[in-house]
N, C-alpha and C positions, 0 to 999 in steps of 0.2 A: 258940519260936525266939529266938535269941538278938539283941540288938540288934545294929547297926552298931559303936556305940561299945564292945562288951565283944567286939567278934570284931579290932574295930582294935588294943584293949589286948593279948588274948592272943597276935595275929599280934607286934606290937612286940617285948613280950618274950621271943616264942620267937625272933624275927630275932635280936635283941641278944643275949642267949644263946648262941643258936650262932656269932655275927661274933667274940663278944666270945671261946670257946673255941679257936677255929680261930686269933685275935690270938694267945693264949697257948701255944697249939702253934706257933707258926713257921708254918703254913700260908696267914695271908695279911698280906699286908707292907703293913699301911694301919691307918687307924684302924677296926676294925668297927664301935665304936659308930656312926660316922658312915656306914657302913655301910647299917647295920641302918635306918637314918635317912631313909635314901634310898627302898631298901625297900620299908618301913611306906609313905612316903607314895604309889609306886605303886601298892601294894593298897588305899589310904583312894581312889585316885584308883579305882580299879577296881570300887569298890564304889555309886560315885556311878550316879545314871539318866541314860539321854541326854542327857536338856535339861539337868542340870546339869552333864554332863560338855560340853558346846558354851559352855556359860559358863565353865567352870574352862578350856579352850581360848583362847577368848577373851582370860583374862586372865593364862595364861601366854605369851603372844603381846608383850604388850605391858610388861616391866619397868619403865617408868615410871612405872605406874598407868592404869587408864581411866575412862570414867564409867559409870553404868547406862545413858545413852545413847548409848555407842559399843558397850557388851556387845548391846545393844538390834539397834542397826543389823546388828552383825558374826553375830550370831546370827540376825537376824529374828525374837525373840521378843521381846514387848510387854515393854518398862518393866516394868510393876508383876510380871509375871510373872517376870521376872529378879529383881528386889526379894524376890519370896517364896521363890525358889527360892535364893538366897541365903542368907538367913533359916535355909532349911530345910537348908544346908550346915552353917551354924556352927550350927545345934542338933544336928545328925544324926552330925555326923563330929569323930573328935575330934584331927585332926593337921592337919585342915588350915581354914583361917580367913583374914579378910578387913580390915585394918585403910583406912583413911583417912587420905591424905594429909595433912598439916599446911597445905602449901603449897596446893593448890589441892582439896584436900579429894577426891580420884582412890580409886579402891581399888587398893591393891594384895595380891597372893597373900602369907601372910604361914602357915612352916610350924608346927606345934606341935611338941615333943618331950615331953613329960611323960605319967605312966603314971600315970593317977589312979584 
């Protein structure tokens, strides 16, 4: 069975593909790459487990960033357990990812684009 990451790449490319087609037919009046972008990251979103997907919840909730212990509280799952499940996003999926605020050092949702 194929992994996460190589069903993310060939779903991307077939979105973008067909957005980017339909662009050059007149049939849709927008950018489809950005499209296709959108997409992709609902099926990376739909491909996640429960508990990860109550954290990626979590942390689309909150645009300004939050910490592993507001994910903690909002979720009811332990710290460390959100820490690995985390972890196991940004290994397992490849459009969507987690950076660290500068300012107060917060996560926030941060999307990928690139078909590697």
């Amino acid at each position: 069975m194929a992994n996460k990451k190589s069903i993310e790449n060939r779903v991307y490319a077939a979105v973008v593909l067909h957005c980017e087609e339909m662009e050059n037919k007149g049939q849709y009046k927008g950018n489809g790459h950005h499209l296709a972008q959108r997409l992709s990251s609902m099926v990376t979103v739909g491909l996640l487990s429960k508990q990860q997907r109550q954290i990626y919840d979590a942390l689309t909730e909150n645009q300004e960033g939050t910490s592993v212990k507001e994910i903690s509280l909002a979720t009811k799952i332990e710290s460390r357990a959100v820490s690995a499940q985390l972890r196991a996003i940004n290994s397992n999926t490849q459009l969507i990812n987690f950076k660290k605020t500068k300012k107060d050092g917060k996560l926030k949702l941060w999307y990928k684009y690139k078909i590697q």
